[in-house]
C-alpha positions in Angstrom: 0.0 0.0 0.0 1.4 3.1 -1.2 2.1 5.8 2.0 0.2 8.2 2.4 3.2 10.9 2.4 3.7 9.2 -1.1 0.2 10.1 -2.1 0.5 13.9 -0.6 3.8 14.4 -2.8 1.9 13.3 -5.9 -1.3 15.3 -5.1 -2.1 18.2 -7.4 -2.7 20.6 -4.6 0.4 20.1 -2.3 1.3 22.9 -0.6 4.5 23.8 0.8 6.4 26.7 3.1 9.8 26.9 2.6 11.5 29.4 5.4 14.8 30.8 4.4 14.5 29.8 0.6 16.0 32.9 -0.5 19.3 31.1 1.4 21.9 29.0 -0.3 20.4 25.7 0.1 16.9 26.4 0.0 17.4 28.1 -3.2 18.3 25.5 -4.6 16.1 23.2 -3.3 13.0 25.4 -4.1 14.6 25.6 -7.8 15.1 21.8 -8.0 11.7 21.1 -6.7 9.6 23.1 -9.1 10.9 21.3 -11.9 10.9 17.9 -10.2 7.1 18.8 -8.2 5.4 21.6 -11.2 2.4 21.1 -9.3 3.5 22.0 -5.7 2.9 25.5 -4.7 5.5 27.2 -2.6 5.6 29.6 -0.1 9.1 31.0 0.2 9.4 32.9 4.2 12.4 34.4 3.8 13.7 37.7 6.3 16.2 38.8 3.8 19.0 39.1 5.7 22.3 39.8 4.3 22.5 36.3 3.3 19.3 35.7 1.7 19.0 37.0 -1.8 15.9 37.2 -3.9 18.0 37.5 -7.2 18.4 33.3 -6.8 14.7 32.4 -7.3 14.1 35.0 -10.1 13.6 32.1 -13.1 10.6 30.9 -10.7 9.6 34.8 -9.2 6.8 34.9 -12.5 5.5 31.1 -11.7 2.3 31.1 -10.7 3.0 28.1 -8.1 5.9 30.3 -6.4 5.3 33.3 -3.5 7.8 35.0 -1.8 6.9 36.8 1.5 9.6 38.8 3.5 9.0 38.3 6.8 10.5 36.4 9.9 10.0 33.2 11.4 10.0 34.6 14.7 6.8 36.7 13.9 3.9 34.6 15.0 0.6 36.5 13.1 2.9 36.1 10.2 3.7 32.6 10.6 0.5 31.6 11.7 -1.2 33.0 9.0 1.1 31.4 6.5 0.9 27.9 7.6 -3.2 27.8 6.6 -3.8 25.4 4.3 -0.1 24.3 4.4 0.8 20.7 3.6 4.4 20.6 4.6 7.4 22.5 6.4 10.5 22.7 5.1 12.7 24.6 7.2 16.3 25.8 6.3 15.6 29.2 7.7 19.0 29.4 10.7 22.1 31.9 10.9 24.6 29.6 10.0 28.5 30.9 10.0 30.0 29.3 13.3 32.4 33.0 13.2 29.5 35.4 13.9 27.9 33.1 16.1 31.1 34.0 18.2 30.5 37.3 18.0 26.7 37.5 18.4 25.2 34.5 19.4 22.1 36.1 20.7 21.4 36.2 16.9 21.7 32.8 16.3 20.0 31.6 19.5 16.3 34.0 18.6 16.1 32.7 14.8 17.5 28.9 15.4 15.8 28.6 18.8 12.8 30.4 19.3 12.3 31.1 14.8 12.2 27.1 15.2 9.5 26.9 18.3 6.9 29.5 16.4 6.8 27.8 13.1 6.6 24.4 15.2 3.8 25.8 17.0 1.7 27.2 14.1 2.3 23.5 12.4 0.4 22.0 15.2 -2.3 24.7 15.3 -2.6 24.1 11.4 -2.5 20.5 11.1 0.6 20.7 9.2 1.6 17.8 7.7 4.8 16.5 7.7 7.7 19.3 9.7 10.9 18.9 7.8 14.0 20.4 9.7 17.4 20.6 8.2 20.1 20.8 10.8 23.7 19.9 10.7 26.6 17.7 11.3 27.7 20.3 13.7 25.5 19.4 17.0 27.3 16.5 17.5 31.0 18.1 18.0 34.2 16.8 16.8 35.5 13.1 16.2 38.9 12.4 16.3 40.7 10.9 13.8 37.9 7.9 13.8 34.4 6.9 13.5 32.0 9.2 12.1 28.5 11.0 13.5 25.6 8.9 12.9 21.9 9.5 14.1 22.5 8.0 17.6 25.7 9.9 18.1 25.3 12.0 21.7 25.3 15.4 20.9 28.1 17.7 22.0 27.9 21.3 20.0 30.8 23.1 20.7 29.5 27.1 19.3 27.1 29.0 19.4 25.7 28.3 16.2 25.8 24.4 17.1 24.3 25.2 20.5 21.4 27.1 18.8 20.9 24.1 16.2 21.3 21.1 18.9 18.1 23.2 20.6 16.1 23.1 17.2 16.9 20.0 16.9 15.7 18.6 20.4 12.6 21.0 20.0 11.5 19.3 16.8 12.1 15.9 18.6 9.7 17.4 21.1 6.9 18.6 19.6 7.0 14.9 17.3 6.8 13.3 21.2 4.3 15.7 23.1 2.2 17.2 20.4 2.1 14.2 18.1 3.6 16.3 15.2 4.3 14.7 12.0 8.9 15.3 11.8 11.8 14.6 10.5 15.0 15.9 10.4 18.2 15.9 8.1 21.6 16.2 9.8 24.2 17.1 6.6 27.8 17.4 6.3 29.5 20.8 4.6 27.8 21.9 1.4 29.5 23.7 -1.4 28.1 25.0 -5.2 26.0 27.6 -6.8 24.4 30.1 -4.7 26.4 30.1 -1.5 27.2 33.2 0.2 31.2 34.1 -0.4 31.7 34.1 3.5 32.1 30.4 3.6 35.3 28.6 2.7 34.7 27.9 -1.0 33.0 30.5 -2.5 35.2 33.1 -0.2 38.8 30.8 -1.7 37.1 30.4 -5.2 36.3 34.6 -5.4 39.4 35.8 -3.7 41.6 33.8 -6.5 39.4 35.1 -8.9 40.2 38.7 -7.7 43.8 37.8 -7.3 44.1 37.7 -3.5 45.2 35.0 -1.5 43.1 32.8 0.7 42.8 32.9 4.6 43.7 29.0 6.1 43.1 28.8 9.8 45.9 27.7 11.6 47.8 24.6 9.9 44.7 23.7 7.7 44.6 20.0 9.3 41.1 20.3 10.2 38.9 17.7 8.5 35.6 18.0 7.0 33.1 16.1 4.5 31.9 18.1 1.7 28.8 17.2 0.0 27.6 18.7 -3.5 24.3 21.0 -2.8 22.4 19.2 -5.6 22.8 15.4 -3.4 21.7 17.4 -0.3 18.2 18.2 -2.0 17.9 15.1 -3.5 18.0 13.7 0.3 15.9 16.0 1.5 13.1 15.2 -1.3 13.3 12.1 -0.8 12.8 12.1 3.5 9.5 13.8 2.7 8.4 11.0 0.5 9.8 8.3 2.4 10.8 9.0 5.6 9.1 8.2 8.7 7.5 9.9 11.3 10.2 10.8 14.3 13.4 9.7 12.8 16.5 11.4 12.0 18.5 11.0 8.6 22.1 11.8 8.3 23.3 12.9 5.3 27.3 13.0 4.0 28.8 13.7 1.3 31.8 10.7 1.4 34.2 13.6 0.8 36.3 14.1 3.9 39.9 16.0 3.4 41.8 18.2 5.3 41.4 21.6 5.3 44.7 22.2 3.6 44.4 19.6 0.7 40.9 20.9 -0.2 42.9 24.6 -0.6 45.3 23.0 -2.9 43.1 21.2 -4.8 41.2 25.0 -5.5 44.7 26.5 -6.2 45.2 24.4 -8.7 42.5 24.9 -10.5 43.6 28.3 -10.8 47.2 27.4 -11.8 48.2 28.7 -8.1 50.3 27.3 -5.6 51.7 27.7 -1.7 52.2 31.5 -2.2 48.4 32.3 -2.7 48.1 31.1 0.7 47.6 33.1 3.6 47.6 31.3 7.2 45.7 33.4 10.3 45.1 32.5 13.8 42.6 29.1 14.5 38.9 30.1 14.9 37.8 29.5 18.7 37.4 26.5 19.7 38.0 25.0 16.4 35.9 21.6 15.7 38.9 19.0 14.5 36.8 16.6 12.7 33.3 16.3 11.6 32.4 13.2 9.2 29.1 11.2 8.2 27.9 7.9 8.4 24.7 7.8 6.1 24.1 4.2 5.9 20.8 4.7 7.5 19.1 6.8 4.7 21.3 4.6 2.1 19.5 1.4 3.1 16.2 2.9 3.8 16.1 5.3 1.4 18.1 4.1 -1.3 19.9 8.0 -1.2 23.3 8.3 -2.1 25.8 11.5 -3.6 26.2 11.4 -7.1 28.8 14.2 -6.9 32.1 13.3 -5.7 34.4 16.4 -4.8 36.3 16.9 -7.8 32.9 17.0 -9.8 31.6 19.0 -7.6 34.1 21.4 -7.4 34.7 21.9 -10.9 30.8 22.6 -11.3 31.2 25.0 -8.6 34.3 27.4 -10.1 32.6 27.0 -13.0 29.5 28.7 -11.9 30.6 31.7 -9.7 33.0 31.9 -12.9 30.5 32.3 -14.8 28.2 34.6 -12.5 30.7 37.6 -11.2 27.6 39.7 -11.1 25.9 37.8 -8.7 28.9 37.6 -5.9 30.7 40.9 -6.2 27.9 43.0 -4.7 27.6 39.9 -2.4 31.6 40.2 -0.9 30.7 43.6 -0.3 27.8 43.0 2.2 29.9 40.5 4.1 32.2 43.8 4.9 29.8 46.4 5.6 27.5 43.8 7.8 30.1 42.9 10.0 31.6 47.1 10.4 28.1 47.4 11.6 28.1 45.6 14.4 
């Protein structure tokens, strides 16, 4: 008997809320999914910070099955008003760079923590269907130089920003328990590709060679991490609201770990650069060594796996903000002036 998350998916009238889909990821999520779903409507939440940008989703802005609404996940007539009708909840909305949660975590912990209760409040109050939560790798801490973080790894965040997440996380978990809310959530590893704000380690390398300036390492560049291709990341997700089940947790890696260091060289050289492009500063605080992914679970279950593996991904990556100066230029800029603000 087909499930009836199945049937939803293929209905004619599904409707969804996206928060934060003027965001990296759920960019490109919302983009893959109206041309994998044409008949979903989506509702796109997003506050616009300076990480959100509406310029992503303007092939969709004219479709009639897209609607963006600025607003914020922490304003509950908004929210609440939203969520009628609503089928499902996908929710990337978070701040997200573990350096400014350093320097203002009481940020991170309104929009991850309390941004996370309202719309899990207003998805009870509306009957919402299924309560999708992406979180990350993150909450669980570091690993050493083995294993890897699975779903029944203890959690251990070591920042602010995976302090604020751990509490979405465990809030979700909650509501699924007390209120008998329909969840699941995604833990993922590090994405990369088109779309991502040039503050994080990729885009910021990839746009600083392409401007001719050298690219910050922290300390030796031994830390580890697994990169996964944004593209496999929606594909997951897409999948855990058609198949996953009620309650249960889903990690999701990339099978990409390398060392901070190698991953530099191996964007230097795509640039015909070597060691002297490199500029080493002081270790972030508290500095997570290793984080990496066991996704067996939603491999077996799920039948999800990445079809990207980091050289294919990376090339598609340069390629695009390559191809798209336009789009991160004005983008660099706001990183700048955001932070002098503060």
């Amino acid at each position: 008997m087909e499930s009836i998350c199945l049937i939803l998916l293929k209905g004619i009238n599904m409707k969804v809320l996206v928060t934060g889909g003027c965001g990296f990821i759920g960019s490109n999520f919302i983009l893959k999914m109206m041309k994998v779903h044409p008949d979903w409507e989506i509702i796109n939440l997003d506050k616009l910070t300076y990480a959100g940008n509406k310029e992503n989703l303007s092939v969709v802005e004219k479709n009639k099955n897209y609607k963006f609404v600025h607003g914020d996940i922490c304003d509950k007539e908004l929210v609440f008003d939203l969520m009628k009708d609503v089928d499902y909840v996908v929710h990337f909305a978070a701040e997200s760079h573990v350096d400014r949660s350093i320097l203002f975590a009481d940020e991170f912990v309104k929009t991850n923590v309390l941004g996370t209760q309202v719309l899990l409040e207003a998805s009870v109050k509306n009957n919402v269907k299924r309560f999708h939560h992406i979180s990350t790798d993150e909450v669980f801490g570091q690993l050493g130089k083995e294993g890897k973080f699975s779903e029944s790894t203890p959690y251990d965040p070591r920042s602010p920003y995976s302090a604020s997440k751990a509490g979405s996380d465990h809030l979700v978990r909650a509501y699924n328990h007390t209120y008998g809310l329909n969840t699941t959530i995604s833990n993922c590893s590090n994405n990369y590709g088109p779309y991502q704000f040039p503050e994080k380690l990729l885009p910021l390398f990839i746009t600083n060679l392409m401007e001719g300036k050298k690219v910050p390492v922290y300390g030796a560049g031994q830390n580890i991490r697994d990169w996964i291709y944004v593209e496999d990341h929606v594909d997951a997700i897409d999948l855990i609201l058609s198949k996953g089940k009620s309650g249960e947790t889903y990690c999701i890696g990339g099978d990409s770990e390398i060392k901070n260091i190698d991953l530099t060289h191996m964007v230097l050289k795509s640039f015909n650069y070597g060691e002297e492009m490199i500029e080493y500063v002081p270790d972030r605080k508290g500095h997570d060594f290793r984080y990496a992914i066991d996704f067996s679970k939603i491999k077996s279950e799920l039948s999800w796996f990445p079809k990207h593996n980091l050289s294919e991904g990376l090339e598609k990556t340069i390629k695009w903000y390559k191809e798209n100066p336009s789009w991160w230029k004005p983008l660099k800029n706001r990183v700048i002036s955001n932070i002098t603000k503060k």
